[in-house]
C-alpha positions in Angstrom: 23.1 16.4 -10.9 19.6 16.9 -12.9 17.8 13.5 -13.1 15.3 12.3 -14.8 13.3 10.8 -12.5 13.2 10.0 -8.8 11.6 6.9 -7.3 11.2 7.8 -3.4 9.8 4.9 -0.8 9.7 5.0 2.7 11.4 1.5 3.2 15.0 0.5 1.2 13.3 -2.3 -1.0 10.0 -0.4 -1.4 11.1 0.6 -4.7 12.7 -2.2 -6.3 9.1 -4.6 -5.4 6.8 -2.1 -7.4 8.6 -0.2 -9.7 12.4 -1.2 -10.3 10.8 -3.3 -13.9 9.6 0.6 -15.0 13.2 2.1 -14.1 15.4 -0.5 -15.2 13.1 0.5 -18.8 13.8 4.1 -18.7 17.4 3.5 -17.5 17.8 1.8 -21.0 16.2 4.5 -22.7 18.5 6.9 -21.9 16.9 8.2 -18.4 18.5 8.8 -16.1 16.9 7.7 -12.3 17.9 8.3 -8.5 16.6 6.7 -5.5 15.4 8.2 -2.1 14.7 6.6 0.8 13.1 7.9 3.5 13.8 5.4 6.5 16.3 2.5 6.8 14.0 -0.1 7.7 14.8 -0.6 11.0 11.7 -2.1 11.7 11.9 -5.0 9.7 11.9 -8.4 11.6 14.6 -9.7 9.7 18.0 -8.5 9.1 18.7 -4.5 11.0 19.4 -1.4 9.4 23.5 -2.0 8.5 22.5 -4.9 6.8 19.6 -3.1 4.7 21.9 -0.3 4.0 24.4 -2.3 2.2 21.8 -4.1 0.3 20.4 -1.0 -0.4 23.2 -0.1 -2.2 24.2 -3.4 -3.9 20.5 -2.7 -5.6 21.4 0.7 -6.8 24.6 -0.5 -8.6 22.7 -3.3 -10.4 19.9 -0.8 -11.2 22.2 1.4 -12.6 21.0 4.4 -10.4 23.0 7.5 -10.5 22.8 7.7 -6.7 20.9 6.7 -4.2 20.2 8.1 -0.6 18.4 8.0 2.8 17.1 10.8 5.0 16.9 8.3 7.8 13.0 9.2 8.8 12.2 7.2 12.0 11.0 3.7 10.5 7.2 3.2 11.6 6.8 6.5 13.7 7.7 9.1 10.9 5.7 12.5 11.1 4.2 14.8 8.4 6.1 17.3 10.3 7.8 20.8 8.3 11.2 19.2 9.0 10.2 15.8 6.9 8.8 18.0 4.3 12.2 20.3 3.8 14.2 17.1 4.2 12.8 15.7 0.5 12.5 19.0 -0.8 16.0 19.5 -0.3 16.6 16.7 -2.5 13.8 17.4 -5.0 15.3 20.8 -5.6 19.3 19.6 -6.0 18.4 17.4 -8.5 15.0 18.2 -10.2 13.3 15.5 -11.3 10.5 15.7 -14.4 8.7 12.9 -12.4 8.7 11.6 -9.4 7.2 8.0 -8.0 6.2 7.5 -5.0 4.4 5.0 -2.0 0.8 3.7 -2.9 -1.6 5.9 -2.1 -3.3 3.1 0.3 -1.6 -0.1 1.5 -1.4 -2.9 4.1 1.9 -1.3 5.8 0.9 2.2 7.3 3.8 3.6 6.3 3.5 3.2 2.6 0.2 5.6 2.4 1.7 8.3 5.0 4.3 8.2 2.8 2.4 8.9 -0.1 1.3 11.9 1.1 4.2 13.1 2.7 6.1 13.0 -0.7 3.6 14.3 -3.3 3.3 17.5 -0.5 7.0 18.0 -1.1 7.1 17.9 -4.7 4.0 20.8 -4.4 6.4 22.5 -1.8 8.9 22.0 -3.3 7.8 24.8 -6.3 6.9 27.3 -3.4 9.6 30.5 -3.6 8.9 31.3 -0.4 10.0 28.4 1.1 14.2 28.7 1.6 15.9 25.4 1.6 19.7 25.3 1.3 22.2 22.7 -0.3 25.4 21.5 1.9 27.3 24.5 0.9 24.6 27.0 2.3 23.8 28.5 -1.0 20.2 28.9 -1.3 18.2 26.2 -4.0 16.2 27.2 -6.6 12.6 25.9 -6.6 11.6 22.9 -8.6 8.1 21.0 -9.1 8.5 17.9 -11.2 5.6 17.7 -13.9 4.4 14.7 -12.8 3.8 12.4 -9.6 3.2 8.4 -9.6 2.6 6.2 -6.9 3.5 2.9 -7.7 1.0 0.1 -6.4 2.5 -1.9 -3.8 0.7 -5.1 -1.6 -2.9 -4.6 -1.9 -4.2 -5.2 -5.7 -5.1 -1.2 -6.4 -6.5 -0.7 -10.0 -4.4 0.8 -12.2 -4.9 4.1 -13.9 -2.1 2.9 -16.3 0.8 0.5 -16.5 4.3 0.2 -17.9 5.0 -2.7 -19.8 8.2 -4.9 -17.6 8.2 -8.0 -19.8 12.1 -7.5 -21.2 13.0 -6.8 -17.2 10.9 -9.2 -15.3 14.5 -11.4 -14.6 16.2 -8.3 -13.9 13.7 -6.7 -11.2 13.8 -10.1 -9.8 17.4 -10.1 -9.4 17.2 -6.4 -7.5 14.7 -7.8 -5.4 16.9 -10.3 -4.2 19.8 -8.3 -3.5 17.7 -7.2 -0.3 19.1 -11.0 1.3 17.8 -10.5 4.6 14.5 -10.3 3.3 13.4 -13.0 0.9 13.7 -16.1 0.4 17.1 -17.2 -0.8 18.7 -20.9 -0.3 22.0 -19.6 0.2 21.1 -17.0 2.5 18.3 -18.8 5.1 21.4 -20.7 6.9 22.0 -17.0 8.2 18.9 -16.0 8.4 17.6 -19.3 10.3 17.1 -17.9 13.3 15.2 -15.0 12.4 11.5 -15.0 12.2 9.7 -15.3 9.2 7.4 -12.9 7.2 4.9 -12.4 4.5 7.5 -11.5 2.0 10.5 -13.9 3.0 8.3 -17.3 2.1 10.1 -19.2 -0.9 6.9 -18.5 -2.8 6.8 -14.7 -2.9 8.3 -14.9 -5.8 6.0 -16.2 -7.8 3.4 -13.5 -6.3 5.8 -10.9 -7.7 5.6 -12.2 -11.0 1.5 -13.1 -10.8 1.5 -9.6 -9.9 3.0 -8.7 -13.0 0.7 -10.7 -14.8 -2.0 -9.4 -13.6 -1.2 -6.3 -14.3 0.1 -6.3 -17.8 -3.2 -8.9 -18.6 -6.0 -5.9 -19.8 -2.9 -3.9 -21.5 -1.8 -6.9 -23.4 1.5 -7.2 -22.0 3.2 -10.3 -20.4 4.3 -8.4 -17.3 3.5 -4.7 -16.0 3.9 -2.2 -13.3 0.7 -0.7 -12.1 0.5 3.0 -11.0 -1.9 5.5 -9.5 -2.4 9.3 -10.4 -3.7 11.9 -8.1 -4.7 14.3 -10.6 -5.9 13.7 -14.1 -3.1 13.1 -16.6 -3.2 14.6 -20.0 -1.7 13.0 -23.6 -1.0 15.2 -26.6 -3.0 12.7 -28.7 -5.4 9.4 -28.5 -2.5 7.7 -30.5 0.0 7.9 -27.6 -2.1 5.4 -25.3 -1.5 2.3 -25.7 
């Protein structure tokens, strides 16, 4: 299956925090979007991996994703290692995305920039002829480079070099953020999670950082809610009318 675009994070829930506004507006455009991730979050102090895969998936059906899967990279002690590499360029290359997002380039959690780098190598890689990858049958993949890679700005308040305008969403990426239970803050869900310690996300205020956030970043571009996003390279538009 040829995608549109493919939002990769290292953690299940990466995505839907910092960029599931600008995919649930492309899904409605037509787009159509997978999700990789690269760990299961087996780290995370609340909740364990079984519980983050189902929610996980629950997100991907709200989304509207046409798939979503999980190379299950060790959570926290993940190498840049040629087996990591092959790993997303096997699924770059089955279903060829025109862009890919991925981690910020810098963030509080370590993972998120190692990340970064780890998947904006494979999409260069992943154009290589020389380098043989093979799909579950054995045939041998073609080699794909998507046109363009975004890393989506995650904890720490990166500028923008643009942003995607989430006001019709805001509700909805709320809604995919809660599907990760063990995670946030929900009143129907801290009775099971009691026990469990607490974090910087699972406070019953987060929230309202996610949608400060949002205002924030949609503020300068005159929207009432955005998505920020960084570029490593310099992006090019066919004409000043097409930025906003």
């Amino acid at each position: 299956m040829k995608i549109d675009i493919l939002a990769i994070g290292v953690h299940p829930d990466d995505v839907e925090l910092s960029a599931s506004g600008t995919l649930l507006r492309h899904i409605d455009q037509g787009k159509t979007a997978g999700l990789l991730d690269l760990t299961r979050g087996e780290l995370g102090t609340r909740g364990n991996a079984d519980i983050r895969d189902r929610e996980a998936a629950e997100s991907a059906r709200l989304m509207g994703a046409a798939f979503r899967k999980n190379i299950c990279l060790q959570d926290g002690f993940f190498s840049y290692t040629q087996e990591a590499l092959l790993q997303i360029i096997r699924v770059i290359r089955q279903h060829q995305p025109e862009i890919v997002l991925a981690n910020a380039l810098d963030d509080r959690h370590p993972d998120h920039g190692r990340a970064a780098k780890l998947t904006a190598d494979a999409c260069f890689y992943s154009g290589l002829a020389k380098i043989a990858t093979f799909d579950e049958s054995g045939a041998a993949q073609e080699r794909w480079r998507p046109k363009a890679v975004y890393h989506y700005i995650q904890d720490r308040n990166l500028k923008p070099d643009f942003v995607v305008d989430i006001a019709p969403y805001i509700e909805r990426k709320i809604e995919l953020i809660q599907a990760f239970r063990s995670q946030f803050f929900l009143s129907a869900a801290e009775a099971e999670y009691a026990g469990e310690l607490s974090t910087p996300i699972s406070g019953a205020d987060f929230m309202e950082f996610i949608y400060a956030k949002g205002r924030s970043y949609g503020r300068d571009a005159g929207y009432e809610f955005a998505e920020g996003f960084n570029v490593a390279r310099t992006p090019g538009l066919e004409d000043l009318f097409s930025l906003h």
